[in-house]
C-alpha positions as CSV (number, residue, x, y, z in Angstrom):
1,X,0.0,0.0,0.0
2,X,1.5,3.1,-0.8
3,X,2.0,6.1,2.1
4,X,2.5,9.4,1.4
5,X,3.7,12.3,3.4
6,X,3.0,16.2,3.8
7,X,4.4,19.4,5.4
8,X,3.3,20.8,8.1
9,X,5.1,24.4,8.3
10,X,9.0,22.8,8.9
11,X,7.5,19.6,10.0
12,X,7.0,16.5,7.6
13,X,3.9,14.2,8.9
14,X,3.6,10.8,7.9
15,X,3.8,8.0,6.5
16,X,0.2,8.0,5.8
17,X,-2.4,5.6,4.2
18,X,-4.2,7.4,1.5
19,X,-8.0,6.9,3.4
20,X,-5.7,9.1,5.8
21,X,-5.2,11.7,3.4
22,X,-8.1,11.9,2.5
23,X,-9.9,12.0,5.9
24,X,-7.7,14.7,6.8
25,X,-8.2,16.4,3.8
26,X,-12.2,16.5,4.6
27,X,-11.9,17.8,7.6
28,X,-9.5,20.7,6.6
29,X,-6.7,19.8,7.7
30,X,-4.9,19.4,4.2
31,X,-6.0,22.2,1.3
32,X,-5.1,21.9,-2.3
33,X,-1.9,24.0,-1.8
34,X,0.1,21.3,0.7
35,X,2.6,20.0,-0.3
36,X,3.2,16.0,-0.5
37,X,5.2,13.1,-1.5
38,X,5.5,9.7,-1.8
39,X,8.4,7.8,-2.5
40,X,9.0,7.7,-6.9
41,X,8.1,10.9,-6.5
42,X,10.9,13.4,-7.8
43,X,10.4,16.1,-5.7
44,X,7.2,17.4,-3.1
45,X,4.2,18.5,-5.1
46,X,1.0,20.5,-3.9
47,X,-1.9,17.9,-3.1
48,X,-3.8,19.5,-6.7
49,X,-1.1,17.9,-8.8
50,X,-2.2,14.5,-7.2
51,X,-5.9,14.6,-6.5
52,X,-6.7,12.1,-9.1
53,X,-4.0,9.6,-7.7
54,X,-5.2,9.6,-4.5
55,X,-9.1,9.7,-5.2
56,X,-9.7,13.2,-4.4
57,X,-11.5,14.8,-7.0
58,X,-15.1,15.2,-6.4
59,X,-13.6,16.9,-2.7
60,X,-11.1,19.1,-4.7
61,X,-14.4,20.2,-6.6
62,X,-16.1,21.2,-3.8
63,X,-13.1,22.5,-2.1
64,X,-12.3,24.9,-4.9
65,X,-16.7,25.6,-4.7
66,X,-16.9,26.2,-1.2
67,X,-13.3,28.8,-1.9
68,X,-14.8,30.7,-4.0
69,X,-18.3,31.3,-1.9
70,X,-20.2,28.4,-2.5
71,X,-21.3,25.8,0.2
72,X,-19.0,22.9,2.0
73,X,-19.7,19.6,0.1
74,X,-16.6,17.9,1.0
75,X,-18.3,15.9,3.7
76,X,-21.3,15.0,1.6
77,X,-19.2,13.7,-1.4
78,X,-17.2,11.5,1.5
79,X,-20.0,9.9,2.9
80,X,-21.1,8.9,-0.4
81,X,-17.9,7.9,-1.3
82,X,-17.2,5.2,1.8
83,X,-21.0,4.3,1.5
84,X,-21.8,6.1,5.0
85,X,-24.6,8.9,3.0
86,X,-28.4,8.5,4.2
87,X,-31.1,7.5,2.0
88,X,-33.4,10.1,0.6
89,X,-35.4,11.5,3.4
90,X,-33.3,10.0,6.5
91,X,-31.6,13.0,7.2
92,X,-28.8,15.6,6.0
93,X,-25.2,15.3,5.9
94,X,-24.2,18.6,6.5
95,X,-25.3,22.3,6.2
96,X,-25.1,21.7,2.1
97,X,-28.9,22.9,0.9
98,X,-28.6,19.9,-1.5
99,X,-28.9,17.9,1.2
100,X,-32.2,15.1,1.6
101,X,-34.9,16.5,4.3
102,X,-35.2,15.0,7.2
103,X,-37.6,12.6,7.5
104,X,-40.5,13.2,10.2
105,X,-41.4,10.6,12.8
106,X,-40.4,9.2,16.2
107,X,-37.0,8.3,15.1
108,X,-35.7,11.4,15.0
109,X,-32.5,12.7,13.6
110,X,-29.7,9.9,12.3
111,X,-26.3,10.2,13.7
112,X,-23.4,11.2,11.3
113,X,-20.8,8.7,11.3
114,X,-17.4,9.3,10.3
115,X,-16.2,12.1,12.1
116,X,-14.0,12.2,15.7
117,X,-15.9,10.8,18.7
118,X,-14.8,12.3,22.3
119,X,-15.7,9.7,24.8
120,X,-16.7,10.3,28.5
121,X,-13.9,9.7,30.5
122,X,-14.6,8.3,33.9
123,X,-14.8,11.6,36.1
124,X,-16.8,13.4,33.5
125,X,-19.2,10.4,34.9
126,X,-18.7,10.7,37.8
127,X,-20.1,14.5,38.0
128,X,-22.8,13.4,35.7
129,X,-23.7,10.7,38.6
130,X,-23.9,13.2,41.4
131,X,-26.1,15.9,39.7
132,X,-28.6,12.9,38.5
133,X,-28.3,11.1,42.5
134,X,-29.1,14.7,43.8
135,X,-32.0,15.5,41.7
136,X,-33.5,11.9,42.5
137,X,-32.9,12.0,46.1
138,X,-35.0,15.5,46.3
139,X,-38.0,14.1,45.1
140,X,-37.2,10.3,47.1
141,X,-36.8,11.9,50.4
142,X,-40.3,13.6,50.0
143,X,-41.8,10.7,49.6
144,X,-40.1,8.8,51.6
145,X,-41.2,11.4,54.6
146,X,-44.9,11.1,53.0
147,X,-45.3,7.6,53.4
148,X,-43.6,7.6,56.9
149,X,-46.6,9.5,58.1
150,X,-49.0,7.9,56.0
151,X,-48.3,4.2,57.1
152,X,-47.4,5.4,61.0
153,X,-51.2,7.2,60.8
154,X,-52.6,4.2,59.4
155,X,-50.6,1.2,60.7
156,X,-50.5,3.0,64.6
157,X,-54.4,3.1,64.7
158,X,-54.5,-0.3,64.0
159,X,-52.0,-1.7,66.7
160,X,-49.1,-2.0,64.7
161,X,-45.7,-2.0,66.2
162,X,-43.2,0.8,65.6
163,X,-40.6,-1.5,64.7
164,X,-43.1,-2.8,61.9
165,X,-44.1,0.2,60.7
166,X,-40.6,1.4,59.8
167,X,-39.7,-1.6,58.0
168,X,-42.6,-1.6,56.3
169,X,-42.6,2.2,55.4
170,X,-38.5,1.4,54.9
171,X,-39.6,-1.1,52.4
172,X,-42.4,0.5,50.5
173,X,-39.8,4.1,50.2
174,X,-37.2,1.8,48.6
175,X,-39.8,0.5,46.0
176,X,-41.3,3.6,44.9
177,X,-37.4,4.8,45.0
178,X,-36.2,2.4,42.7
179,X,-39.6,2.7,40.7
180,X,-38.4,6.5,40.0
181,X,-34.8,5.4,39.0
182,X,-36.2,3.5,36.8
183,X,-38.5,5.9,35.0
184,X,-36.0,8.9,35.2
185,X,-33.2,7.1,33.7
186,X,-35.4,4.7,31.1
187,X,-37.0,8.0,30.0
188,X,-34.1,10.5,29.2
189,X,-31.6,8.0,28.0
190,X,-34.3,7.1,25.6
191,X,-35.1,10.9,24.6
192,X,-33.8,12.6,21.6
193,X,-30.4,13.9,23.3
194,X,-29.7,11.1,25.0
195,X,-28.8,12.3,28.3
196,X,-30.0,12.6,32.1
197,X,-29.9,16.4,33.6
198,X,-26.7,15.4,35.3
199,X,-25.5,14.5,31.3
200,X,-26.6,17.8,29.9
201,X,-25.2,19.7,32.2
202,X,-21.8,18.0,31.7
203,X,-22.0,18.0,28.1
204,X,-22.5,14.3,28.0
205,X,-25.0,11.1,25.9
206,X,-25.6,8.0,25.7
207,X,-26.0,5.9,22.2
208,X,-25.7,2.9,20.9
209,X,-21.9,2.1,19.6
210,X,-22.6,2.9,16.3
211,X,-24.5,6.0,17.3
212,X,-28.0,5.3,17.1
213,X,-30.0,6.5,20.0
214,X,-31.4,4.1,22.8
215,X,-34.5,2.7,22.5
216,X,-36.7,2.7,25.5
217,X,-36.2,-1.3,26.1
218,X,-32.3,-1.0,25.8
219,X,-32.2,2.2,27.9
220,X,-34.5,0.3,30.6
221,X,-32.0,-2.7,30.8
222,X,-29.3,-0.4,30.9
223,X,-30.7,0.9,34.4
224,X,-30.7,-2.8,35.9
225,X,-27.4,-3.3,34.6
226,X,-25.9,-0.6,36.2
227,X,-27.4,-2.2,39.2
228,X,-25.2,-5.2,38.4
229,X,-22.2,-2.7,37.9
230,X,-22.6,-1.7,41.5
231,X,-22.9,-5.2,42.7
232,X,-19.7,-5.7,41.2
233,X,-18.1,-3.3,44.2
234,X,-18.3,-0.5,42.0
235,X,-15.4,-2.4,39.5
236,X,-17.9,-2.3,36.6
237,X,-17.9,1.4,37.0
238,X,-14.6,1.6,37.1
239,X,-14.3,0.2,33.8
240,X,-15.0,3.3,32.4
241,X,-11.3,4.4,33.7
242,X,-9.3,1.7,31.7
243,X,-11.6,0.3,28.4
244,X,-10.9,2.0,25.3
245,X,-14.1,3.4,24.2
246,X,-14.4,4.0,28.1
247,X,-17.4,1.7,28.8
248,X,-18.4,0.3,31.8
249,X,-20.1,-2.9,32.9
250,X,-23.2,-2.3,32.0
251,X,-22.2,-0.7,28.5
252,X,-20.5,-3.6,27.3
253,X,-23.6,-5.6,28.2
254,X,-25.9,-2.9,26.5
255,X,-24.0,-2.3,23.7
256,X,-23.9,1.6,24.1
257,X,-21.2,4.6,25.0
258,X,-21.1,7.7,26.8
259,X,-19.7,10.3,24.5
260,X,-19.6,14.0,24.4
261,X,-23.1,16.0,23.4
262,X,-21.7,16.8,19.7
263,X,-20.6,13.3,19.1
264,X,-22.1,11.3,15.8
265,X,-23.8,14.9,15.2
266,X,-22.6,17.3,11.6
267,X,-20.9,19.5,13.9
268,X,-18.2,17.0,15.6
269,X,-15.2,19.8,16.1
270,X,-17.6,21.5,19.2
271,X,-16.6,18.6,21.2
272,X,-14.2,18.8,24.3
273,X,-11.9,16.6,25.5
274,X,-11.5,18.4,29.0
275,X,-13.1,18.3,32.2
276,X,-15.0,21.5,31.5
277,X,-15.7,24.2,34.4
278,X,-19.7,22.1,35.7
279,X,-17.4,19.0,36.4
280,X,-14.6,20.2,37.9
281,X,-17.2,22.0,40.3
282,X,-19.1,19.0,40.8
283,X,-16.3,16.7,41.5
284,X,-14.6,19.5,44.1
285,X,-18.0,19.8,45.8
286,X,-18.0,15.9,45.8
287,X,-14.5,15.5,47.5
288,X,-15.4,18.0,50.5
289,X,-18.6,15.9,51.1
290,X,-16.6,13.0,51.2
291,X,-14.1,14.7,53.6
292,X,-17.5,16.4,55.6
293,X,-18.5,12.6,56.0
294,X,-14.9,11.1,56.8
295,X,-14.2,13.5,59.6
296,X,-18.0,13.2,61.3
297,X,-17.1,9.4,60.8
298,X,-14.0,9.7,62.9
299,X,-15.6,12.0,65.2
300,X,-18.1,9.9,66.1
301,X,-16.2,6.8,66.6
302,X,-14.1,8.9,69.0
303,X,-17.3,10.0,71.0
304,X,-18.4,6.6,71.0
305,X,-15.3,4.8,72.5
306,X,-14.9,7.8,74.9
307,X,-18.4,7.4,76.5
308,X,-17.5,3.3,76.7
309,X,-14.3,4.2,78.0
């Protein structure tokens, strides 16, 4: 296979496949004017002198098109190319006005594959965790304190033991609990963008691995296998840390990813690959809870022995 190489200011970059090239040349990286070579070559020769060696012609048309004010069909003519382009009435590729209209219905828009995904690293999941724990234990510990006094008005005026009625009102908090999990998670990692609150306001989805959004069934197993994640000592979790597309447990048994927002979307480059300022905030606040809790811990176990000593 022949590679080929290309300047970079002083730098030479390379040796490089020619799908490279081209990729690279699609997203902007490479113009018409860079200068490559590949080895028979005499001397370096600007990429225009070559496009028909390496495949590039239909994107040096456009590229010349969208220099001289017309739209960007470079990534149109790609995806068509490598077999990746909707069908008539799926969706658009890009901004191009040439572009099939999206089709209407519960499917909503198609994810645009070929261009850079950013996974969710592990403490970007973290963060997302805590904001989506937070806004479910608000709404758990009303009811929770609801059914406390329902089943002590009710269970107490029929003889009931205390010791029964807080198990019972334990048990029955725990249910309805769960039963909310269930619904919040099933129902946003199913939605159009994918993502809990504690997601959006990380900048973070969920999808399918090849980018397709969740159905409710898949999102709704999902929940119950992040169950099994936590079972695991919180190891599944921790997968996220070490896997390459940064899955965890319950991914893997899903088939999905976390990814940024902008992921498998026609505007890929808006993706970060750092923390970003609503996790670092998130996991600081997370750290002094955890310190809060340690040092009441060790207060108390001090009190403790002191009054048995």
């Amino acid at each position: 296979m022949t590679e080929w190489y290309y300047a970079e200011g002083q730098q030479r970059q390379g040796p490089l496949p020619v799908q490279e090239i081209r990729q690279r040349f699609q997203r902007g990286e490479l113009n018409l004017d860079t200068l490559v070579w590949r080895e028979g070559m005499a001397q370096w020769a600007a990429l225009r002198q070559v496009v028909d060696e390496l495949g590039l012609q239909t994107l040096a048309d456009a590229s010349t098109a969208t220099a001289s004010g017309g739209f960007d069909l470079r990534g149109d003519y790609a995806a068509i190319d490598n077999g990746t382009a909707p069908l008539p009435g799926t969706g658009a590729l890009s901004s191009s006005p040439y572009s099939a209209p999206a089709a209407s219905g519960a499917g909503g828009p198609q994810p645009v594959i070929g261009g850079e995904v950013v996974y969710a690293g592990f403490w970007k999941r973290v963060a997302a965790y805590m904001i989506d724990y937070f806004v479910l234990a608000i709404p758990g510990g009303i009811i929770g304190a609801i059914i406390g006094v329902v089943l002590g008005a009710s269970m107490g005026a029929v003889g009931s033991g205390e010791t029964s009625i807080e198990i019972v009102a334990q048990v029955a908090s725990a249910l309805i609990n769960m039963a909310i999990g269930v619904a919040y998670y099933t129902w946003f990692h199913s939605s159009q963008g994918g993502a809990t609150l504690g997601k959006m306001a990380v900048g973070i989805k969920v999808v399918r691995s090849n980018g397709d959004r969740l159905t409710k069934g898949r999102a709704f197993g999902r929940y119950w296998a992040m169950l099994l994640s936590s079972f695991t000592l919180g190891i599944g979790f921790l997968m996220a840390a070490f896997t390459e597309r940064k899955q965890g447990l319950h991914d893997m048994i899903c088939d999905t990813l976390v990814v940024d927002r902008w992921a498998y979307t026609d505007q890929p480059h808006l993706q970060r690959h750092e923390l970003g300022t609503v996790t670092i905030v998130i996991l600081v606040l997370t750290g002094l809870l955890v310190l809060a809790g340690l040092v009441l811990l060790v207060a108390a176990v001090g009190f403790i022995a002191k009054m048995a000593s």
